[in-house]
C-alpha distance (Angstrom), angle and dihedral (degrees) to the residues before:
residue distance angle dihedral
X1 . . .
X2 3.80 . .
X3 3.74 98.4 .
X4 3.78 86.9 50.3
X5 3.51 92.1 63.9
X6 3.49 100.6 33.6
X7 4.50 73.7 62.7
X8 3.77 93.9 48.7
X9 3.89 92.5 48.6
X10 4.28 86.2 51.1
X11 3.87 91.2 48.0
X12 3.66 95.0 49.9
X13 4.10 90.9 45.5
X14 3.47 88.8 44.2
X15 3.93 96.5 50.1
X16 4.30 87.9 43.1
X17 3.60 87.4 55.5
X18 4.18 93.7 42.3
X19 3.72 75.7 50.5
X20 3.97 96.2 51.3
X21 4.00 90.6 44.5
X22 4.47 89.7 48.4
X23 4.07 82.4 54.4
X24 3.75 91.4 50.2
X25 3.83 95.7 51.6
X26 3.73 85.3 53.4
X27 3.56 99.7 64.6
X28 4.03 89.0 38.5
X29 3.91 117.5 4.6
X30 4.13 90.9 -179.8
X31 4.14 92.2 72.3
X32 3.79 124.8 86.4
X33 3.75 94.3 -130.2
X34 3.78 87.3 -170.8
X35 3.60 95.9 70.1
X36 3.64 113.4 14.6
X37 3.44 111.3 111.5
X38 4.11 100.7 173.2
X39 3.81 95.8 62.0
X40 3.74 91.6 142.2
X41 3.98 101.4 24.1
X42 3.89 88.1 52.1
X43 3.80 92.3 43.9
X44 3.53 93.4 -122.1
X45 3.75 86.7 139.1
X46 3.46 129.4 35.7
X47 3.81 143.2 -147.5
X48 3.78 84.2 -99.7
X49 3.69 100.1 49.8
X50 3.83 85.1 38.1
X51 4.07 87.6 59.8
X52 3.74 91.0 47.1
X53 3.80 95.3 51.1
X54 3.42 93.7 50.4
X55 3.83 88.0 61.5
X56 3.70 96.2 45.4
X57 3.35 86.7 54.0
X58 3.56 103.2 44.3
X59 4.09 86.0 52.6
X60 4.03 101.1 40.9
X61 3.80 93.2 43.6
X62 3.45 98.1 33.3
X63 4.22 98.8 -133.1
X64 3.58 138.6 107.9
X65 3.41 127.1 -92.7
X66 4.11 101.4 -146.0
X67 3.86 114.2 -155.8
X68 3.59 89.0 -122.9
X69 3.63 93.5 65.8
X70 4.28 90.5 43.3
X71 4.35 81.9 104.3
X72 3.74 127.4 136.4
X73 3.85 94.7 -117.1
X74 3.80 87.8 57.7
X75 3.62 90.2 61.5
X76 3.52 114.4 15.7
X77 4.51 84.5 103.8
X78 3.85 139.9 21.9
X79 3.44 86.8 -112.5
X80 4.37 94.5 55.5
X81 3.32 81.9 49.8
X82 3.51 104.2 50.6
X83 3.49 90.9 44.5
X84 4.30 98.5 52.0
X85 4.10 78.4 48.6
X86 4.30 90.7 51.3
X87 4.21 84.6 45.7
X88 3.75 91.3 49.8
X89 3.63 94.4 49.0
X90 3.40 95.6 49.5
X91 4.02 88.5 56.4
């Protein structure tokens, strides 16, 4: 029983972060969100697309996106982001 839901929890993790990487590639389908780790450094993603995120975020993952937390390192990978939208959840 406990390894089954130690599977469900993975599945839905892994399908919020499929989720997270499908947003991505709609503000810019030419980046490989899985291993770019310079998204704001390189300018792959602007203040714009930054702005939009934020909202897409706020509304699929249901959380708040303080200002506070609107940093580069938060977004600069799939991965930063995923883990500001894990530490907002948990709050």
């Amino acid at each position: 029983m406990m390894l089954k839901l130690i599977l469900l929890i993975w599945l839905e993790r892994r399908n919020k972060m499929e989720k997270l990487i499908e947003m991505l590639e709609e503000l810019n389908p030419e980046v490989d969100y899985t291993t770019e780790e310079h998204l704001i450094d390189n300018h792959l993603l602007d203040s714009l697309a930054i702005l939009s995120l934020i909202g897409d975020i706020e509304d699929e993952f249901d959380v708040e996106v303080p200002t506070t937390q609107i940093i580069p390192s938060n977004f600069n990978s799939a991965q930063a982001i995923w883990n500001l939208i894990q530490k907002l959840e948990e709050n």
